[in-house]
C-alpha positions in Angstrom: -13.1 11.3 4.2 -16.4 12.2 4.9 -19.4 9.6 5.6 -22.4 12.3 4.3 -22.7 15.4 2.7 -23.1 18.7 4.7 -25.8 20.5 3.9 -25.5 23.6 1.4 -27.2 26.5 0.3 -26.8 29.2 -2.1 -24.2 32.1 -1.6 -26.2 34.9 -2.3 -25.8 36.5 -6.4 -22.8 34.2 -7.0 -25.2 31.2 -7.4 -22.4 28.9 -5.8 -23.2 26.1 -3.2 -21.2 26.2 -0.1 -21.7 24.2 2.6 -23.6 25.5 5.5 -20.9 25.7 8.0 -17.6 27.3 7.3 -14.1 27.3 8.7 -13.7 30.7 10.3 -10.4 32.6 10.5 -10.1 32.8 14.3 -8.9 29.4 16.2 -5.2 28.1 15.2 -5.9 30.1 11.9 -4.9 33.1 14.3 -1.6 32.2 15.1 1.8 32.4 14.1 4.8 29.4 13.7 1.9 27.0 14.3 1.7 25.2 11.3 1.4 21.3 11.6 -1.9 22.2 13.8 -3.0 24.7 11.6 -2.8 21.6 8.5 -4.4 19.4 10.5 -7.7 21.2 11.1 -7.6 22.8 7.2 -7.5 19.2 6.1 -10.2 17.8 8.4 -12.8 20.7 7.3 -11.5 19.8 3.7 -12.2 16.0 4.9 -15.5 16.8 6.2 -17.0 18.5 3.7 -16.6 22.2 4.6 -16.1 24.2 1.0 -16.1 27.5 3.0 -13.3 29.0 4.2 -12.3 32.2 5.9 -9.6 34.3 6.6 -7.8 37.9 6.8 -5.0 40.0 6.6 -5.3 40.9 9.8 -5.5 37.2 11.3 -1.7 36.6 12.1 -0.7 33.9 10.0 -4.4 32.6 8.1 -3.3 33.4 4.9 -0.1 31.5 4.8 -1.3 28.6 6.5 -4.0 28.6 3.9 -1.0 29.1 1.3 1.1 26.2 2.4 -1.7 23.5 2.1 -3.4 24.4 -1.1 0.5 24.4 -2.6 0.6 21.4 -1.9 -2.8 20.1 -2.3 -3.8 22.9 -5.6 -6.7 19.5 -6.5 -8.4 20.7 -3.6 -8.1 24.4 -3.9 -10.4 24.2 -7.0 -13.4 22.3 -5.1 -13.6 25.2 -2.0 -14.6 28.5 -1.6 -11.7 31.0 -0.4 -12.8 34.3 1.4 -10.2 36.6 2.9 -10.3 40.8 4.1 -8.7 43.7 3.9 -8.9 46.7 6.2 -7.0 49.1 4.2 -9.4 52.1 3.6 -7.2 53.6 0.9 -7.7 52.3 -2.8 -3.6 51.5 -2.8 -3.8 49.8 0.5 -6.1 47.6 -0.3 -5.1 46.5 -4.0 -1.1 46.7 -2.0 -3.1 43.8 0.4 -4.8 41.9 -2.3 -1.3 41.6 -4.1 0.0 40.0 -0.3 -2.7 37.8 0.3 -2.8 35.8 -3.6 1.1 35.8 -3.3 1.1 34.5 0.6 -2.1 32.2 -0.6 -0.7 30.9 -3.9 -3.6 31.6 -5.6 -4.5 33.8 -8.8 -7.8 34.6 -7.4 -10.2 34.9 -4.5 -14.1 33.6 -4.7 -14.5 36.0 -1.8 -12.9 39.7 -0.8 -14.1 41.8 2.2 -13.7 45.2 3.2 -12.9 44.1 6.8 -14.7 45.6 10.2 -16.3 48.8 9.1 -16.9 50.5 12.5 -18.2 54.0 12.3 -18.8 56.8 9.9 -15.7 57.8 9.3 -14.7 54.5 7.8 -17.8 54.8 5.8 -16.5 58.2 4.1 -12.7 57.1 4.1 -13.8 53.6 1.8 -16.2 55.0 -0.4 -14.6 58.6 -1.2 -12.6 59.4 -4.0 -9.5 57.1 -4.2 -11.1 55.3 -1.0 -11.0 51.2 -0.8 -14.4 50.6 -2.3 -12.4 51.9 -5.9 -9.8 48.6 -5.3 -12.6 46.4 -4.6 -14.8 47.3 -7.2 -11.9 46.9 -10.0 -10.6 43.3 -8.5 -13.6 42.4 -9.3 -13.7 43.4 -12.7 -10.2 42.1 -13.6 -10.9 38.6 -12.3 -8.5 38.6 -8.9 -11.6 38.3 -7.2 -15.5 36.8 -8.1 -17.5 38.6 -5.2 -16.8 41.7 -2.7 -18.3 42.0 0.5 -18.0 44.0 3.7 -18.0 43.0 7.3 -18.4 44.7 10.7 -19.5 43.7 14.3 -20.0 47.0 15.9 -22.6 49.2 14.6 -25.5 48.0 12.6 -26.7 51.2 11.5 -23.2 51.0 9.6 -23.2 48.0 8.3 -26.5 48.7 7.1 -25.6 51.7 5.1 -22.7 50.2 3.7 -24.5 47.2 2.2 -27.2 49.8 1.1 -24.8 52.2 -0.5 -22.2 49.5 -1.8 -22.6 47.2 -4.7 -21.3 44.5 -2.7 -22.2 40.8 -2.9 -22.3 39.7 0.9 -22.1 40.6 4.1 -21.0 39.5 7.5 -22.3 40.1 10.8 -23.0 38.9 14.8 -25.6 35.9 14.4 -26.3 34.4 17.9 -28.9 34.8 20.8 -27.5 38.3 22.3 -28.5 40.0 18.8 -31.6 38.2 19.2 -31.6 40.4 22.0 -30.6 43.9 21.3 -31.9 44.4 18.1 -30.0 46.0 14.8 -28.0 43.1 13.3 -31.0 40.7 12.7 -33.9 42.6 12.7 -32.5 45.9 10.6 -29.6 44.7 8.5 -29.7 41.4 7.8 -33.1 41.8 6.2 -32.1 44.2 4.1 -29.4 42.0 3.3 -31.7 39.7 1.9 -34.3 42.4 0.3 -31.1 42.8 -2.0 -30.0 39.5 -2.7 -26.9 39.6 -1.0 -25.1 36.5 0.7 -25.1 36.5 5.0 -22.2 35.3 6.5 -22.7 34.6 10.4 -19.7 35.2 12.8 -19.6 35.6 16.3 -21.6 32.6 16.4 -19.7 31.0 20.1 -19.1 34.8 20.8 -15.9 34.2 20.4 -16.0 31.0 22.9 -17.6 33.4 26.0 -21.1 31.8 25.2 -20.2 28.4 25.6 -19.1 28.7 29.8 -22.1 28.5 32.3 -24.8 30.0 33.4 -25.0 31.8 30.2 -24.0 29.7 27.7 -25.1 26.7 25.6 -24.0 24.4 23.6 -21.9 24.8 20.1 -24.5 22.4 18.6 -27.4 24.3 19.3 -25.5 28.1 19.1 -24.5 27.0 15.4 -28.2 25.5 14.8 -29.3 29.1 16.4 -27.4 31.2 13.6 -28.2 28.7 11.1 -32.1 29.1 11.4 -31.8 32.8 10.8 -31.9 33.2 7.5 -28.2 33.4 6.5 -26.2 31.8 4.0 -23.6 30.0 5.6 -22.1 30.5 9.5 -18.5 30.2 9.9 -16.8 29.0 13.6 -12.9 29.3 13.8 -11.3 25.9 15.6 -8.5 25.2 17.0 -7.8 21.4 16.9 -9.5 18.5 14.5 -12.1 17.9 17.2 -13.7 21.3 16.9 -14.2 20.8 13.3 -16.0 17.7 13.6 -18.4 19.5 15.8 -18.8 21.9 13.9 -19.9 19.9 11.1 -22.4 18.2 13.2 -24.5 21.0 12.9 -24.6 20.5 9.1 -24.7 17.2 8.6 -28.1 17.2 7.8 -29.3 20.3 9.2 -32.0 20.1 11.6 -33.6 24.0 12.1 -34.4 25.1 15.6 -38.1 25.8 16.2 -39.3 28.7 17.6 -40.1 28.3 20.8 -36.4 26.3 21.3 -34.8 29.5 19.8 -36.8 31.6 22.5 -35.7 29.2 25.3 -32.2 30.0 24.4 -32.5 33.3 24.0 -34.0 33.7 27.4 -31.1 32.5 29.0 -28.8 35.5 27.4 -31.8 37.9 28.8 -29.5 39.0 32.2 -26.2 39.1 30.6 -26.9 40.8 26.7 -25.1 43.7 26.8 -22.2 42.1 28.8 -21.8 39.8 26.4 -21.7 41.4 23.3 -18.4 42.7 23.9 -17.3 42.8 20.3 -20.2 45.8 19.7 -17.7 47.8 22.2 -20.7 48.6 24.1 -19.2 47.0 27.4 
């Protein structure tokens, strides 16, 4: 078990503690038929101290790797925080999703539920019109199946910025590293706003996706996670793919050390010649 406590703040309204670093979706959770692995690093994050944990419809098999350990360890279920997504735009899509992930997950409810990777306008009319998503998520809410909403999206900030404007969502994820430093949108435009309105930030694309991490542009997971955690988010969430990764990633919680500004600058600096390259996940590349 875990020798100290991870740091934790606040998730936005909900008024829960979670801690600051979070098991992301991506890693081993993005497999299939890979289950004793996919155990071993859900139990280690549970070990650690991690409450916050992430996953998707859309993630291969997340969900029902998520299902088969808190079946068989429910004790633990009760002390986390469970997110998950759904990229169905249609209200029946999405409440036909939420019915698929409690079942897969064995749970009755989710702390967490995302309208997942809201690109362009199109999927801003298509969620929010008559008998679009936004109706399903609004009414899980009310029924219990799930205690917060939230939407996510990695390739527009204008977007995401109207949708957490527009919505009556509770958080919102988005690209926290030192390329959005860098272009501008994400950090100085939405996630502000985020904040004006009291909503939880969830940081992804923290590693970009691992690209960050190889030479001469990268740096080190320590000091990327330290990066996104001294913007003013809520919690940042890394997907791993073995035990190992996980205790790394709790290193940069455990206690959290914030990265002044001239060390932030210094990093950023060295993602000056590559930015645009490297935020492939905008689709700007």
């Amino acid at each position: 078990m875990h020798t100290a406590d991870i740091d934790t703040r606040e998730l936005g309204s909900s008024g829960r503690p979670v801690s600051l670093v979070g098991l992301g979706g991506e890693g081993i959770l993005r497999t299939q038929g890979q289950e004793d692995g996919a155990s071993q690093v859900i139990r280690r994050a549970v070990e650690q101290g991690i409450t916050y944990f992430d996953c998707a419809r859309a993630y291969a098999g997340s969900e029902g790797y998520y299902g088969k350990f808190w079946r068989h360890h429910p004790e633990l279920r009760a002390r986390v925080f469970q997110a998950s997504k759904s990229a169905q735009r249609t209200r029946s899509g999405a409440l036909s999703d939420l019915d698929v992930t409690l079942k897969t997950m064995g749970v009755d409810h989710l702390d967490l539920w995302q309208i997942h990777d809201v690109r362009d306008q199109d999927d801003l009319d298509r969620i929010s019109g008559p008998g679009g998503a936004l109706e399903a998520f609004v009414e899980a809410r009310q029924t219990g199946k799930v205690g917060s909403i939230g939407v996510t999206g990695h390739h527009d900030p204008e977007i995401l910025l109207r949708a957490l404007r527009d919505w009556p969502v509770d958080s919102v994820m988005m690209p926290v590293n030192p390329v959005e430093a860098i272009l501008g949108g994400f950090l100085t435009r939405t996630l502000p706003e985020a904040r004006r309105k009291g909503l939880a930030v969830i940081a992804m694309k923290v590693l970009g996706a691992g690209r960050y991490l190889a030479p001469p542009e990268g740096a080190t997971p320590r000091n990327l996670i330290r990066f996104a955690l001294s913007q003013d988010v809520s919690v940042a969430i890394v997907g791993c793919s073995t035990p190992g990764h996980v205790d790394t990633l709790v290193e940069s919680g455990r206690p959290f050390h914030p990265m002044g500004l001239e060390e932030q600058r210094e990093l950023v600096a060295r993602f000056e010649p590559v930015s645009r390259r490297m935020a492939f996940y905008r689709g700007v590349v």
